[in-house]
N, C-alpha and C positions, 0 to 999 in steps of 0.2 A: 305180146305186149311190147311194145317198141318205147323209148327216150325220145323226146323231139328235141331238138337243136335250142329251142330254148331257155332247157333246165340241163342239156349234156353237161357233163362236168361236174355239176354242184350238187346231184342227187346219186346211189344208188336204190335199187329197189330187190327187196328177195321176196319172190312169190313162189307160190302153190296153191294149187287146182287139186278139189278131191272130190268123189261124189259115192255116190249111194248114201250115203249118212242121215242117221235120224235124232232129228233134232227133239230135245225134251223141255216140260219149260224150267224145269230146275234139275239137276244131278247134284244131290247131295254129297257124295265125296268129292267132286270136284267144286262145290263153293265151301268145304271146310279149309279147302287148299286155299283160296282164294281170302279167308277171311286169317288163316292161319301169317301168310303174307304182309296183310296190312298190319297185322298186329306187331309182326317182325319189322317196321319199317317204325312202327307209331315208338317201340321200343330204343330205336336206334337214333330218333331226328326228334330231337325237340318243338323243330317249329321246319316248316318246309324249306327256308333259306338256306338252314344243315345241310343239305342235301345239292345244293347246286352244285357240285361236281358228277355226281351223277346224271344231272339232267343237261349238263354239258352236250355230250352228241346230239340231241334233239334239239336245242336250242340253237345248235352251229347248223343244224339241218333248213332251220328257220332264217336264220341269218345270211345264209349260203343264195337265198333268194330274196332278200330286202324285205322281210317280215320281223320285227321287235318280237321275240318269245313272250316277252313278259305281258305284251298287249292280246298277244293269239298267241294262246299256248298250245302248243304239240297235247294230243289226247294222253299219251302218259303220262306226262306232268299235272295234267287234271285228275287222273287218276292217282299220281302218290297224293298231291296235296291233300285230295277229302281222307286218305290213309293218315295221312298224318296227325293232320286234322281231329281225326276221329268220327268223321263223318260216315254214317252209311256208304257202302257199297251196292246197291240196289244188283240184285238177279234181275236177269232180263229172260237168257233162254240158255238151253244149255250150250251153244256155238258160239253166242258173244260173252258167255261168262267165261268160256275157254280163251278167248280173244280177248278178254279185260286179262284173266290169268298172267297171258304171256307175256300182255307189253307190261305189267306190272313188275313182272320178272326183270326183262330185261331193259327197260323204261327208254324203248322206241315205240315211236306211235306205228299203228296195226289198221289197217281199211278191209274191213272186211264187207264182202258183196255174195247175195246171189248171182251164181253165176248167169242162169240161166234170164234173168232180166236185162240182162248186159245184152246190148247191139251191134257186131260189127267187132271192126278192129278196137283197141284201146290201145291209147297212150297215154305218155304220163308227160305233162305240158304247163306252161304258164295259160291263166286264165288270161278270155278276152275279155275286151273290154265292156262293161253289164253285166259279166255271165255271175249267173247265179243259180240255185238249185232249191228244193224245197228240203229243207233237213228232217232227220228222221223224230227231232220234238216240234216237227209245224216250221220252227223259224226257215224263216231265206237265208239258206249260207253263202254269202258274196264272195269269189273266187278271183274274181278281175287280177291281175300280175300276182296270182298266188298260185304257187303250184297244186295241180288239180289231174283227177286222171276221168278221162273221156271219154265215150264210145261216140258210135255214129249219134246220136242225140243228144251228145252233148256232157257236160260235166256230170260227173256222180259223187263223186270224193274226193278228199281229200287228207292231210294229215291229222286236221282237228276235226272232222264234223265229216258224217259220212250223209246221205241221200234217199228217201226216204225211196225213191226209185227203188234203187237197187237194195234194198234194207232187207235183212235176215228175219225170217218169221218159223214159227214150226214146220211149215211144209216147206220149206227150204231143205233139198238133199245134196246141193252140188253147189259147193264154195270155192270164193275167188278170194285169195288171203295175200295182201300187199303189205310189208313190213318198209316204213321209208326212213332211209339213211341217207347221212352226207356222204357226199365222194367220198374222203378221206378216211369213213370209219374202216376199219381192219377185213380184210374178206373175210378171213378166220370164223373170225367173231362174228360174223353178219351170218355165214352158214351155219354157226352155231345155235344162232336164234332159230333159224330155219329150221335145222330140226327138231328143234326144241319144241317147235312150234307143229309141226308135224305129229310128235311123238302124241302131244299132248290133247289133237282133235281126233289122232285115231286111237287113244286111250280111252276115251269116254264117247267115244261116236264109231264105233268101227265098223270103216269102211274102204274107200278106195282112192291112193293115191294116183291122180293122174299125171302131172308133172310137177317141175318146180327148176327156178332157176334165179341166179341172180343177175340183175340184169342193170350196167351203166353205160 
């Protein structure tokens, strides 16, 4: 995975690639965690505004390329607020209930892909101009001067809305996990998430680490 020249500087990214994994469509200790979480968040924040300091990094992530947060919000910001909120967390399966998990935890948005859908090189770039993609509820997520990551046919994801293309199902065994940050967040703390993130798909999916890296 490569940076293009037109998001260098105002983005990094920490990824990892793992495979053999089997996906379940729910792991019960892992949404007690997940449910345990919101509750800790609902406990802490009266109303989601409490909370804009922590949604700080995501939001400078946003702003780092000329997108208003408050209008397109970063996916973990959607995910504290229905926490907050008191809204459902809906299961989905057990890969992307790991992946709501972490960015819950660490409240950076998370793009997770089958890998094996993926075409070609990727990079992670401004959209051109029309680009758009079919999201994974139906809608068309419009990407145009948004940053977006690519393979050879084109956009897949992005920070708020991932692609129905490249979208996680049960027969998915081999995952491509994009955690996006602004330049300026801490390496420290970005590998933190990293393995955090790591620890936490081959705790309830064990299988096999095949790389990982952060990459600006």
């Amino acid at each position: 995975m490569a940076i293009d020249a037109s998001v260098r500087g105002r983005v990094q990214l920490a990824v990892f690639e793992a495979a053999e994994l089997v996906c379940r469509p729910r792991n019960e200790a892992l949404w007690r965690e997940v449910e345990r979480l919101a509750e800790a968040y609902r406990r802490r924040f009266a109303e989601p505004s409490a909370a804009r300091e922590l949604l700080r990094p995501a939001r400078e992530l946003y702003r780092r390329i000329g997108i208003e947060p408050t209008k397109v919000r970063p996916s973990s910001e959607a995910l504290l607020r229905r926490a907050i909120q008191g809204k459902p967390l809906y299961p989905i399966n057990s890969i992307v209930d790991a992946c709501n998990y972490c960015s819950l935890s660490f409240l950076l948005p998370i793009g997770l892909y089958d890998r094996r859908k993926i075409q070609g090189k990727i990079r992670a770039r401004l959209g051109r101009e029309g680009e758009s993609y079919a999201g994974i509820r139906k809608e068309t997520v419009h990407v145009e001067h948004r940053l977006t990551l690519a393979d050879d046919e084109g956009a897949f994801g992005n920070p708020s809305a991932d692609s129905m293309r490249t979208a996680i199902s049960e027969q998915t065994t081999h995952i491509l996990w994009v955690i996006f940050a602004p330049y300026e967040y801490p390496r420290e703390r970005l590998q933190a998430h990293l393995d955090f993130s790591i620890e936490q798909v081959l705790r309830y999916h064990p299988g096999r680490l095949l790389a990982q890296e952060i990459i600006c």
